[in-house]
C-alpha positions as CSV (number, residue, x, y, z in Angstrom):
1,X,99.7,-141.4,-67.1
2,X,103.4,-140.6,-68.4
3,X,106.6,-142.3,-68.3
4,X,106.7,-144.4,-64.7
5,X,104.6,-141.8,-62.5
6,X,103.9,-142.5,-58.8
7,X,101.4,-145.3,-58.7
8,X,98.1,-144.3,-58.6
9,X,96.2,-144.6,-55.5
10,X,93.8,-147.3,-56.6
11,X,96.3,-149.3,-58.6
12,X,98.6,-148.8,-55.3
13,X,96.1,-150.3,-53.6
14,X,96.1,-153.6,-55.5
15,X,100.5,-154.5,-55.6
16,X,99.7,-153.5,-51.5
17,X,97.9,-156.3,-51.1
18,X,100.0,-158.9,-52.8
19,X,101.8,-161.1,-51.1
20,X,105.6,-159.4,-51.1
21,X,107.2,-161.9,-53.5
22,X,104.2,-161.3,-55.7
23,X,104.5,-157.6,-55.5
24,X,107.8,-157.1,-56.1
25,X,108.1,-159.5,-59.7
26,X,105.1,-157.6,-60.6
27,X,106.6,-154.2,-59.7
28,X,109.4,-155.5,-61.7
29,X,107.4,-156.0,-64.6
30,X,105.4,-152.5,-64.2
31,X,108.9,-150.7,-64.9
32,X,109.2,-153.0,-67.7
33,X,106.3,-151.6,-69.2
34,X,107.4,-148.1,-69.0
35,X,110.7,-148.8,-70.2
36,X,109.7,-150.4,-72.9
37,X,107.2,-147.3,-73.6
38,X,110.3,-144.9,-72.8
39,X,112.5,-146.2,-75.6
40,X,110.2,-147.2,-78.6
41,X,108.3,-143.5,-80.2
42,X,105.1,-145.6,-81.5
43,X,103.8,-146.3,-78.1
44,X,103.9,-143.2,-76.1
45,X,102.8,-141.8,-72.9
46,X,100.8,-145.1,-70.9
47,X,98.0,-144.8,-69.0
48,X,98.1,-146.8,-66.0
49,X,94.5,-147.9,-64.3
50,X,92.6,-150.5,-63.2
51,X,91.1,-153.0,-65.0
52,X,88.7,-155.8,-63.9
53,X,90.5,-155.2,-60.7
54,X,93.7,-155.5,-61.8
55,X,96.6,-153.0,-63.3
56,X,96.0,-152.2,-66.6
57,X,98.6,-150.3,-69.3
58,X,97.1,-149.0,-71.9
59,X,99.1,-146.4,-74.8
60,X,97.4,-143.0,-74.9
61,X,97.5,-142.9,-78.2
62,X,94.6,-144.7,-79.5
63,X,94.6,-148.0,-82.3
64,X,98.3,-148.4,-81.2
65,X,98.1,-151.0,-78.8
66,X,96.6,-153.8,-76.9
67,X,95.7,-153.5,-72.9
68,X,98.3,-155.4,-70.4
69,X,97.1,-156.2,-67.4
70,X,99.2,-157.2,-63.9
71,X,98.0,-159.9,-61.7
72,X,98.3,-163.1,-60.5
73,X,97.2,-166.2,-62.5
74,X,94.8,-168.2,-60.3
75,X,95.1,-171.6,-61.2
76,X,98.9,-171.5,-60.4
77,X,98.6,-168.5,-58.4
78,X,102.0,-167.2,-60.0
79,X,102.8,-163.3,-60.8
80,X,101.8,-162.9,-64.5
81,X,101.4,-160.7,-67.4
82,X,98.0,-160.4,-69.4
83,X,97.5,-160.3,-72.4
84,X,94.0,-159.4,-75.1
85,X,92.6,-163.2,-75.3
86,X,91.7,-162.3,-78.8
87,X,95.2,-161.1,-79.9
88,X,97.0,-163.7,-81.1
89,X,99.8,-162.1,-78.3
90,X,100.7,-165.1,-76.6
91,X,100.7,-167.6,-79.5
92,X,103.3,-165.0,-81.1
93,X,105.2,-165.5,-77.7
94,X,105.2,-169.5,-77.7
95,X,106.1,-169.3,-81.6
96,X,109.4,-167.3,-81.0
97,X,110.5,-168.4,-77.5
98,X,108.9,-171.8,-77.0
99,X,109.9,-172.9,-73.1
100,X,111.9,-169.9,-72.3
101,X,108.9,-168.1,-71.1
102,X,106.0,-169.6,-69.4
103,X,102.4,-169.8,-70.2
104,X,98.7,-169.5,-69.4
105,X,96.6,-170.8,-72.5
106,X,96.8,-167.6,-74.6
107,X,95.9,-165.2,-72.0
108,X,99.5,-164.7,-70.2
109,X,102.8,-165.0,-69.6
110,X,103.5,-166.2,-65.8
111,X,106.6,-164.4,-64.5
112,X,108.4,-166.7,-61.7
113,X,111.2,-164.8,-61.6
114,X,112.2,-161.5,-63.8
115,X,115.7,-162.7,-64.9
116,X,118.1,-161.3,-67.8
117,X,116.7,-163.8,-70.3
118,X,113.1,-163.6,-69.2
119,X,113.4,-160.3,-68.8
120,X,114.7,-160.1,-72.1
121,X,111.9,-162.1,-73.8
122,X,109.6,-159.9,-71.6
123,X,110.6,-157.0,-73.5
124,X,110.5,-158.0,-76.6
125,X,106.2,-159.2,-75.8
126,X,105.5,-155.8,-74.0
127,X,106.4,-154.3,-77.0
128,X,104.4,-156.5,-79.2
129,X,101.0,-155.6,-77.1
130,X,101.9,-152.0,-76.6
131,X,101.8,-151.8,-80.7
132,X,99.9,-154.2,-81.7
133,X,97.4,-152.4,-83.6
134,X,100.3,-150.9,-85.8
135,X,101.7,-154.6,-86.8
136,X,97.8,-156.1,-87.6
């Protein structure tokens, strides 16, 4: 529940049974999180939990931001990041880096690959969930 804690147990449970490829882009992306927490003040400590099942991040503080969630997308059954259906999150994404980052209907991002552009872009929509209450 701070800044990139141990995993806990439960959540630990879920990236253990991913396949390792899986695991290890979605790892990737769980540091993202908290990095992204570590360097902007508005989001704050972020609670890590499950949520239908899945890894959630959530900011402590409350009406800041909108729940991320880790898994993997079914119908493509690629590593992905989730976003609030009813935030307009993912619409924001397409609008400002079109075919640089790939999509799920306006629920996720999928995550291939965690590269410097990706990453990049990654960043940048973390950060838009994480304080998404401030900017609506």
């Amino acid at each position: 529940m701070s800044y990139m804690n141990a995993i806990p147990s439960p959540v630990s449970s879920v990236f253990e049974s991913l396949e390792p490829a899986q695991r290890d882009i979605l790892l990737q992306a769980r540091a993202l999180i908290f990095e992204v927490a570590r360097e902007d003040e508005h989001i704050g400590e972020i609670e890590e939990t499950l949520r239908w099942g899945e890894p959630a991040y959530i900011t402590c503080k409350k009406k800041t931001g909108s729940t991320i969630r880790l898994a993997i997308e079914k119908q493509r059954g690629q590593p992905a990041i989730f976003f609030n259906c009813k935030t307009t999150l993912v619409e924001e994404m397409r609008a400002r880096f079109g075919a640089e980052l790939s999509y799920s209907k306006n629920r996720a991002i999928l995550l291939p690959r965690l590269d410097d552009p990706v990453e990049t872009a990654l960043k940048f929509a973390i950060g838009a969930a994480l304080t998404y209450h401030l900017r609506s």
